[in-house]
C-alpha positions as CSV (number, residue, x, y, z in Angstrom):
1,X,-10.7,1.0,-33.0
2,X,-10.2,3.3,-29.8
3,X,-9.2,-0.1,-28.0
4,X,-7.0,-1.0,-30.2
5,X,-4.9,2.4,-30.1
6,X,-5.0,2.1,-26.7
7,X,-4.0,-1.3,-26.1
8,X,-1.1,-0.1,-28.7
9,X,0.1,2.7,-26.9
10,X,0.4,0.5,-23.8
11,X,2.4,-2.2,-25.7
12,X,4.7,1.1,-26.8
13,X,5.1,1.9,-23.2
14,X,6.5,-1.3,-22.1
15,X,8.5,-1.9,-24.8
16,X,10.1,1.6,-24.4
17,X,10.7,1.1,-20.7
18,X,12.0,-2.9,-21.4
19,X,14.5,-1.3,-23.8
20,X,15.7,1.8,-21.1
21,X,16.2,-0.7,-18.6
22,X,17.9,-3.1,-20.8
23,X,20.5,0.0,-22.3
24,X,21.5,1.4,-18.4
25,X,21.1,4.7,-17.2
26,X,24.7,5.9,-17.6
27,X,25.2,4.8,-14.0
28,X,28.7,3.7,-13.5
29,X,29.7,1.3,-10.3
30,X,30.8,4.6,-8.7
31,X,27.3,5.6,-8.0
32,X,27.6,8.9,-10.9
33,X,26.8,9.6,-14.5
34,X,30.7,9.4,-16.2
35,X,28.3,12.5,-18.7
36,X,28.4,14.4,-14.8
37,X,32.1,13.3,-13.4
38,X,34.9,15.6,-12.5
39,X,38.7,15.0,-12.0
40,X,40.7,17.1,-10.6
41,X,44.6,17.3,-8.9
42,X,44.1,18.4,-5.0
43,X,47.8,18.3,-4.4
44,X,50.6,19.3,-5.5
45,X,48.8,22.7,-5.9
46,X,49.0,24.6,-9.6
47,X,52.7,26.2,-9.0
48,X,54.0,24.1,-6.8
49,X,57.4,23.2,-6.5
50,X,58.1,19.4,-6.1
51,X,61.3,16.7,-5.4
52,X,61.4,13.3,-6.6
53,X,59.3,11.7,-6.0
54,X,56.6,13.5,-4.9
55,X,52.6,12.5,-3.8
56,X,49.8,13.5,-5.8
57,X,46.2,13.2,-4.4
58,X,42.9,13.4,-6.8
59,X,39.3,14.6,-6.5
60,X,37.3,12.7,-8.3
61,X,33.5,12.3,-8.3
62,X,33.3,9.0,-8.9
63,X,35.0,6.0,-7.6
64,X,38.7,4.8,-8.4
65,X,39.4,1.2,-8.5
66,X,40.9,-1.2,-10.6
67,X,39.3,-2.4,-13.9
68,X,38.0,-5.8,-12.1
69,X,35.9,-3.7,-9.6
70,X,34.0,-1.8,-12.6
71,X,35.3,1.4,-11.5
72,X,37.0,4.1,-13.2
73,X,40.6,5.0,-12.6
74,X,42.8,8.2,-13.7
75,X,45.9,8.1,-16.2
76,X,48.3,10.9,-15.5
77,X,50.1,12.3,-18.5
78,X,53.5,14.2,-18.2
79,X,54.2,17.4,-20.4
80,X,52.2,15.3,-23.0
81,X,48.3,15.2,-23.9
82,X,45.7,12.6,-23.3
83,X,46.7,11.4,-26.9
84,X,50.0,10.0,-25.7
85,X,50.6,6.6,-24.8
86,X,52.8,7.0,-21.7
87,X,51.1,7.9,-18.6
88,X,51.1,6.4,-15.2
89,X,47.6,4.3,-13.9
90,X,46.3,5.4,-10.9
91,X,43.7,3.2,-9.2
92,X,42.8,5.6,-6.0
93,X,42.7,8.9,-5.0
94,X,46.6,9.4,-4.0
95,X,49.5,8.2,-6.0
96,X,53.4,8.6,-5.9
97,X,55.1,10.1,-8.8
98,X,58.6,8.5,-9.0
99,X,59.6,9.3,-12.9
100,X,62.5,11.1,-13.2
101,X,61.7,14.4,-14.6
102,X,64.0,17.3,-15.0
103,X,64.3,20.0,-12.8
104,X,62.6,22.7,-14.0
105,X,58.7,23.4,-15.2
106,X,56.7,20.7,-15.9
107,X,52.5,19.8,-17.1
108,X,50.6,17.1,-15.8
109,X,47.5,16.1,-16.7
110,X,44.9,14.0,-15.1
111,X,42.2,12.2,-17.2
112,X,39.5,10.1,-15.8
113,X,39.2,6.8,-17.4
114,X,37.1,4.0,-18.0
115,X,37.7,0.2,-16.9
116,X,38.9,-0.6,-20.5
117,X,41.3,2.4,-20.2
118,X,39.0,4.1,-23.0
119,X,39.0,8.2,-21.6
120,X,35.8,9.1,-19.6
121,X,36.4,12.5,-20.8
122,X,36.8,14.9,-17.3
123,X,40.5,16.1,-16.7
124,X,42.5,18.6,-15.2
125,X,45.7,20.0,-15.5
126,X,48.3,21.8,-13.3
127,X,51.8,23.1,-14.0
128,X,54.7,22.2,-11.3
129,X,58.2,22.6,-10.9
130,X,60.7,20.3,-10.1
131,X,63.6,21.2,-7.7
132,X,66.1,19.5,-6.5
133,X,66.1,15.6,-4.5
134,X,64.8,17.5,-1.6
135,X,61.9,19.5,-3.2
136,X,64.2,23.0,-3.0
137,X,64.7,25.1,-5.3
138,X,67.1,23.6,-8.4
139,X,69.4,26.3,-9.2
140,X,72.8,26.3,-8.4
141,X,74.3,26.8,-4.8
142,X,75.7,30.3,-4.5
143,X,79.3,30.1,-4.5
144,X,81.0,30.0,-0.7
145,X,84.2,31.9,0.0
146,X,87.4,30.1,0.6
147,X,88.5,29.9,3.7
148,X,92.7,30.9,4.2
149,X,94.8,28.1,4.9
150,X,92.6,26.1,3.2
């Protein structure tokens, strides 16, 4: 009967360990657990003040690439939450915002996402302000006096 048990217990153990090799680790083709990722904005810095457009550049702890390399990517979200269908894909660490938001204070928010778009879960969020086409400040020019004669 002993023999038995153990010559169960060692069918268990394989069994166990062909089913954990069959279902992954979590491992993504980044080389990291999506359960340990991070995302994060590393410019424009939290307060910023940006023209359009401007460049954004991510830290991310896993790989960005496109959906046929396996890798994740970010979606950036504008004044919205991850919830929101309009975002802009970005397949790399630095991207160039061109939409043409209103001068004045603005929330972006970058998610980390899956191949299949699905949300990895990390993001990170920073508040910016837009100026004028140059990246200046947006309000008005202070008025000039006129010159006589003219």
């Amino acid at each position: 009967m002993h023999a038995f048990r153990r010559g169960l217990t060692a069918l268990t153990a394989i069994a166990l360990a062909i089913i954990v090799a069959a279902c992954g680790t979590g491992t993504q083709a980044g080389g990291a657990s999506s359960s340990d990722a991070t995302i994060a904005f590393a410019s424009p810095g939290d307060g910023s003040t940006v023209g359009i457009p401007f460049d954004v550049t991510l830290e991310s702890s896993v790989a960005l690439g496109e959906p046929d390399t396996g890798n994740h990517h970010a979606h950036i979200y504008f004044d919205t939450d991850t919830s929101s269908a309009d975002y802009d894909i970005v397949y790399g660490n630095t991207w160039q915002v061109t939409r043409q938001l209103a001068a004045g204070e603005h929330t972006l928010t970058v998610a980390l996402a899956n191949p299949d778009h699905s949300l990895a879960g990390p993001t990170g969020t920073i508040t910016i302000e837009v100026g004028d086409a140059a990246g200046g400040d947006a309000s008005p020019p202070a008025p000039t006096e006129a010159l006589p004669g003219y």
